[in-house]
Backbone as CSV, one residue per row, in Angstrom:
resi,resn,N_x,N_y,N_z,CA_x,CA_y,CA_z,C_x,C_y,C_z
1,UNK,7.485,-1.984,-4.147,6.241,-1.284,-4.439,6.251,-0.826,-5.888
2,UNK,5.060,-0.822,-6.641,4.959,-0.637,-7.541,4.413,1.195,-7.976
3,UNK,4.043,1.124,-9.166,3.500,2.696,-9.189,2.442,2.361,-8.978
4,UNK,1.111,1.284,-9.436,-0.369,1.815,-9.365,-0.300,1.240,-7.748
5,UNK,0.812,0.937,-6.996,0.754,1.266,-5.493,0.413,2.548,-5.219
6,UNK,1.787,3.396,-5.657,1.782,4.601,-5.575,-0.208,5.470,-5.758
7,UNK,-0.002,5.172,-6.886,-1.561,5.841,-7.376,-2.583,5.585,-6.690
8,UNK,-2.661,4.190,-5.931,-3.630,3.807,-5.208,-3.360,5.311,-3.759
9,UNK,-2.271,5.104,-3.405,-2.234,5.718,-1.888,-2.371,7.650,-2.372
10,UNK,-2.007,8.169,-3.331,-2.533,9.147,-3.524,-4.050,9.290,-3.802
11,UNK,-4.654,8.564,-4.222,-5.990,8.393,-4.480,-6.756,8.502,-3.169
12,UNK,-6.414,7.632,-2.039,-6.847,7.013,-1.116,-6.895,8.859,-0.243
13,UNK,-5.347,9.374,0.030,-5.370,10.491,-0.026,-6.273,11.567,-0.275
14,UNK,-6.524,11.829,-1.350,-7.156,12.532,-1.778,-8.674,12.762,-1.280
15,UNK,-8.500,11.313,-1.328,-10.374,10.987,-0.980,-10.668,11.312,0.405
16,UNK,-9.398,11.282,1.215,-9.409,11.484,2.361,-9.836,13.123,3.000
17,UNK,-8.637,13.809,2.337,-9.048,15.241,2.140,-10.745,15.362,1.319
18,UNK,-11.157,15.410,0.669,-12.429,15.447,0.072,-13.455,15.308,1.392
19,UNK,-13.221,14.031,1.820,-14.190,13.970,3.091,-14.254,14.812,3.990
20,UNK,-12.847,15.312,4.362,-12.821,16.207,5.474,-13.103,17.193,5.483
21,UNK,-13.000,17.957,3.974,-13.861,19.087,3.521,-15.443,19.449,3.393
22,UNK,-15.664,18.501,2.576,-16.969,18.031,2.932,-17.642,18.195,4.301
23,UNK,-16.932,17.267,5.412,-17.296,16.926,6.768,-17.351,18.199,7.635
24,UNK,-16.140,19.139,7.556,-15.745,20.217,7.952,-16.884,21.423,7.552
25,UNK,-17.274,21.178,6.434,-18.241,22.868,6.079,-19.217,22.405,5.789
26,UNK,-19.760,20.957,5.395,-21.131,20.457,5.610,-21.524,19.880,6.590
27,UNK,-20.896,19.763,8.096,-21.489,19.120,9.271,-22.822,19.585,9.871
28,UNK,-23.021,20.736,9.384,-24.287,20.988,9.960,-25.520,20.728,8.894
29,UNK,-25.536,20.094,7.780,-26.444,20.115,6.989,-26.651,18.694,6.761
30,UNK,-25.212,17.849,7.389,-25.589,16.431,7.485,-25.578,16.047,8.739
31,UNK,-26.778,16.345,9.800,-27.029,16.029,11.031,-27.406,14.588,10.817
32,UNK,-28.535,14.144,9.674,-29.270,12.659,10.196,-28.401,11.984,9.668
33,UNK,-27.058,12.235,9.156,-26.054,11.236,8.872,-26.001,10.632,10.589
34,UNK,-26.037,9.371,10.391,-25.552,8.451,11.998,-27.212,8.382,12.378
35,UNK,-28.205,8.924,11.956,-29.752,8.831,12.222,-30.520,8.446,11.238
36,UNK,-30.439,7.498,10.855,-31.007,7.006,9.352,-31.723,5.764,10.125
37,UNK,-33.078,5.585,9.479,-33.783,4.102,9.964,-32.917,3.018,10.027
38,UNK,-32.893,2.632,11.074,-32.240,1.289,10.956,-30.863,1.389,11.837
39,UNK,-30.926,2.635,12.192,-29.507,2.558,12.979,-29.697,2.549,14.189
40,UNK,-28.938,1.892,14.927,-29.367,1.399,16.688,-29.127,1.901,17.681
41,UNK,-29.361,2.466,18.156,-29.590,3.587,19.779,-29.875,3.135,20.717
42,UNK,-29.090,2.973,21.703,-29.926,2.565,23.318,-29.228,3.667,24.276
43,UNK,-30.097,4.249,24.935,-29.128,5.555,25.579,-30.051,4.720,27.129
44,UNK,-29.242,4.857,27.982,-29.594,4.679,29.382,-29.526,6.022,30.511
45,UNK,-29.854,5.397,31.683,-29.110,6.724,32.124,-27.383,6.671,32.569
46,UNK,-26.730,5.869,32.429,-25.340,5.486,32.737,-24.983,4.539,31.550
47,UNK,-25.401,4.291,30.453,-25.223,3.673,29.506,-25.349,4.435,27.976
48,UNK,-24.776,4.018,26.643,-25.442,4.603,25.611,-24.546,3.548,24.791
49,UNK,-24.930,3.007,24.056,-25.019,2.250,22.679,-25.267,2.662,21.442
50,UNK,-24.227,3.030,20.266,-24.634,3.019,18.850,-23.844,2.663,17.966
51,UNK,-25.043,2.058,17.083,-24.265,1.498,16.084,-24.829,1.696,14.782
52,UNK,-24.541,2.121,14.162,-25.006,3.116,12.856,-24.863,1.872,11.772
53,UNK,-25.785,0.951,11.701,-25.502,-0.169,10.641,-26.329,0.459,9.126
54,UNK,-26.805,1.155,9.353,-27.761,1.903,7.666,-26.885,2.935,7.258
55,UNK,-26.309,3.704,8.058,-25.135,4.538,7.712,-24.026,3.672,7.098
56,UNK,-23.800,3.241,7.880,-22.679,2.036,7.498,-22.864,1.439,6.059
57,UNK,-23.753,0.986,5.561,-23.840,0.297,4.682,-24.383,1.298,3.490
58,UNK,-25.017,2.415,3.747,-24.827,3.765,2.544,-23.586,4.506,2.405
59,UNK,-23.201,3.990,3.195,-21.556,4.787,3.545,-20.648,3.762,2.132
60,UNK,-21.028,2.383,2.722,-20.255,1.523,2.138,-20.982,1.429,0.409
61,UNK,-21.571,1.328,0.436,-22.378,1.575,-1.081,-21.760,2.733,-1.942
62,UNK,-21.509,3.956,-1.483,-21.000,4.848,-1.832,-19.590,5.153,-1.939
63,UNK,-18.686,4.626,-1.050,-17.158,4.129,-1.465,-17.243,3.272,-2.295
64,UNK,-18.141,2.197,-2.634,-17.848,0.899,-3.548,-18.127,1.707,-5.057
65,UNK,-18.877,2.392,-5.093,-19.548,2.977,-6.533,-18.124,4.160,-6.934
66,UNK,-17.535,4.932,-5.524,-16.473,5.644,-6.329,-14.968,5.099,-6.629
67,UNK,-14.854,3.449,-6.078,-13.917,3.062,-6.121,-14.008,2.071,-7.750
68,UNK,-15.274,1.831,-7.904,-15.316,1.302,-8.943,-15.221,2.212,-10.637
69,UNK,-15.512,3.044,-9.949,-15.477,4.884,-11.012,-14.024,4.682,-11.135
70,UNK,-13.616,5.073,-10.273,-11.957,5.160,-10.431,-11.405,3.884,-11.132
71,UNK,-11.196,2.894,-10.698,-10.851,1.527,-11.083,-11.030,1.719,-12.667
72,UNK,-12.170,1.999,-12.836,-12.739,1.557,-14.292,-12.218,2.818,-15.168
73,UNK,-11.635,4.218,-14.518,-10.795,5.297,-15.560,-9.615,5.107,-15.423
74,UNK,-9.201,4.183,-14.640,-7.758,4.006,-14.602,-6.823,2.982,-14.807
75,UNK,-8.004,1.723,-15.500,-7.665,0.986,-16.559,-7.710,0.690,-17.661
């Protein structure tokens, strides 16, 4: 293993904590997180289905933009 191994997994870390902080004392102010147009719901009465594909992909938009932040100060 190398060091910008190393740097990667503290990073990864970090980001990890960040979220959970975030997640932890802003959960109630991000309710329509998982309720965004486009995300798929089927609730039955013995059934329920979801799949959060608009979350998913603002989710993913938004790791790609801070991974590329990072990438790009740390070369």
């Amino acid at each position: 293993m190398s060091q910008a191994t190393g740097k990667y997994i503290i990073l990864i870390g970090l980001a990890l904590v960040l979220a959970g902080i975030v997640i932890y004392f802003l959960s109630d102010k991000l309710h329509w997180l998982g309720r965004l147009p486009g995300d798929i719901r089927v609730e039955k009465e013995n059934f329920r289905f979801f799949f959060p594909i608009t979350t998913m992909l603002l989710l993913s938009a938004l790791l790609n933009a801070v991974i590329w932040i990072v990438r790009r100060f740390l070369n």
